[in-house]
N, C-alpha and C positions, 0 to 999 in steps of 0.2 A: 796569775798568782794562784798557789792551790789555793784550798781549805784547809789545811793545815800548816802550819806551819810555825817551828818550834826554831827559837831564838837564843844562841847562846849571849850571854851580856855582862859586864860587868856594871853591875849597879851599885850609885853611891848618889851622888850630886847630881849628874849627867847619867843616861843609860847609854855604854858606847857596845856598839853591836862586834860581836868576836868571828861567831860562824852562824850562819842558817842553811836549814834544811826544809826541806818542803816537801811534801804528799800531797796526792790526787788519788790515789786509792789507798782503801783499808781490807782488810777479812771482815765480813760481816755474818751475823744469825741472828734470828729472830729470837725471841726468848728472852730469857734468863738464867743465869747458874753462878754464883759466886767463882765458881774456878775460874770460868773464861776472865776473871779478871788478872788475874797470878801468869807472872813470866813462865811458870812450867807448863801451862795449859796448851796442848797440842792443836792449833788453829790451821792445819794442814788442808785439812778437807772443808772448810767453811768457803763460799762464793768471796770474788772480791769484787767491792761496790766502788765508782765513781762519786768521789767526794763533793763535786761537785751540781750534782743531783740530788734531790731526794730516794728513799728507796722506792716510791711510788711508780718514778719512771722506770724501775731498774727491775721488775719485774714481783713487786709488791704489793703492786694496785689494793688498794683498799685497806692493806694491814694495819691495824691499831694493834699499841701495846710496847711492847719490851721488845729492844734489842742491844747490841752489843758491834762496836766497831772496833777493833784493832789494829794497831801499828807498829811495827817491830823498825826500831835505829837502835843503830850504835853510837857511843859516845866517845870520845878521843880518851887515851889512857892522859892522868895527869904526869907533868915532872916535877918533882920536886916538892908541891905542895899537898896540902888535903884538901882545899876548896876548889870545885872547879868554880865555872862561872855560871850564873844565875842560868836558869832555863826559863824564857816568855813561851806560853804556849796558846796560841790564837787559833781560835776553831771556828771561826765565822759564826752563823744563826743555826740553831738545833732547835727544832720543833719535836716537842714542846718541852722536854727538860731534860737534864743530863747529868748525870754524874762520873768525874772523870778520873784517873786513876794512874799512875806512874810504878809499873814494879806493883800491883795491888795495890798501894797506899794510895789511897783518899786524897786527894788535895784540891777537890773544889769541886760545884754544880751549882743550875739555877732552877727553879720552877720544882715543881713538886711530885712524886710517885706512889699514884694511886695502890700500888702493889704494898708498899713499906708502910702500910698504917696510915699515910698523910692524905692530904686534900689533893686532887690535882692540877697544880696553881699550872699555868702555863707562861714560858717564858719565850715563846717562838719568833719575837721580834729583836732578843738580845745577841747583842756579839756576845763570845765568850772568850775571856783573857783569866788565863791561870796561871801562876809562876810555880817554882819548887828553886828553893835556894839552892846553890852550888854544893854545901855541904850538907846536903839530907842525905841521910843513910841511904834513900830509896833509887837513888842512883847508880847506875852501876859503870862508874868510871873504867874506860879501855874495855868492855864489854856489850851486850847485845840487852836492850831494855824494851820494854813493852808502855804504850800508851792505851788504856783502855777507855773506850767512851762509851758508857752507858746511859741507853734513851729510851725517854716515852714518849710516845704520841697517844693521844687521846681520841682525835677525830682528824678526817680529813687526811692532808699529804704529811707523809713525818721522815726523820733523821734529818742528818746534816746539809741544808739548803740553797745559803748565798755566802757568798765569800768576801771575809773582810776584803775594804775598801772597792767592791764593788760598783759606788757609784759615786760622784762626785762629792754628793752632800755628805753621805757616810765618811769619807774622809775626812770632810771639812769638820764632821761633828768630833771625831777620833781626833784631831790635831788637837782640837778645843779641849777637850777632855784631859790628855796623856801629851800637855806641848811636848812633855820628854820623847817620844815612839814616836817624831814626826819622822825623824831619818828611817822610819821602817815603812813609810807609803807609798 
């Protein structure tokens, strides 16, 4: 299973799975810059990293600080309606926090960024699960859409690490958690 991997759903009662899509590589750079977050930003020339590594091994050795991972999918055009279906999107463990981004819009992170005024809390043992409803403007239905993940590392090995359901227990805790997500293990 990659590290990513993004879930189309209808959710209500039950969450019944529509379509998935899965990545093992993204564009990455080190740094920071608010564009790299925006569907126009030209990620042409940026390295692509192996999701399922840190960048450490990937020719990073020692970097602390700010980066930036990108992923460009398409979404299916709708028929006949305005809501698509829910989008789950599962990033396995990011050391040490992230903040992530659909079309630039904001829709979720854990752990804290030393750069942005805050403390920097560390979240490098959490899975991370974000949804964006089927009808957020930030979708771009029957076109080309960007997932941006912004991360800090503090010390040590950093970006994105182990891969949900990795290991027996993690699963067992994940069923426990989301019994609804158990048909995605």
């Amino acid at each position: 299973m990659a590290t990513v991997l993004l879930i189309f759903a209808a959710c209500g009662r039950e969450v019944q799975e529509i379509e998935k899509m899965s990545f093992d590589f993204a564009k990455f750079s080190t740094g920071y810059d608010p564009e790299w977050l925006s569907t126009g930003f030209d990620d042409s020339a940026w390295e692509e990293l192996n999701l399922r590594e840190t960048w450490d091994t990937q020719g990073y050795d020692k970097y602390d600080g700010e980066a930036v991972y990108r992923i460009r999918f398409d979404l299916p055009a709708l028929s006949g309606s305005d809501r698509g279906p829910d989008l789950l999107i599962y990033l396995g463990k990011i050391d040490d926090a992230d903040k992530v981004y659909v079309n630039g819009k904001y829709i979720g992170g854990n752990g804290g960024f030393k750069g942005d005024g805050g403390s920097d809390i560390s979240f490098w043992d959490i899975d991370r699960t974000y949804a964006v409803y089927g009808n957020d403007p930030a979708l771009n239905w029957g076109g080309s859409n960007v997932l941006a993940i912004r991360v800090y590392d503090k010390e040590l090995e950093g970006g994105m690490w182990q891969l949900l359901f990795e290991s027996p227990w993690q699963t067992d805790i994940w069923k426990a958690a989301y019994p609804q997500m158990q048909k995605f293990s």
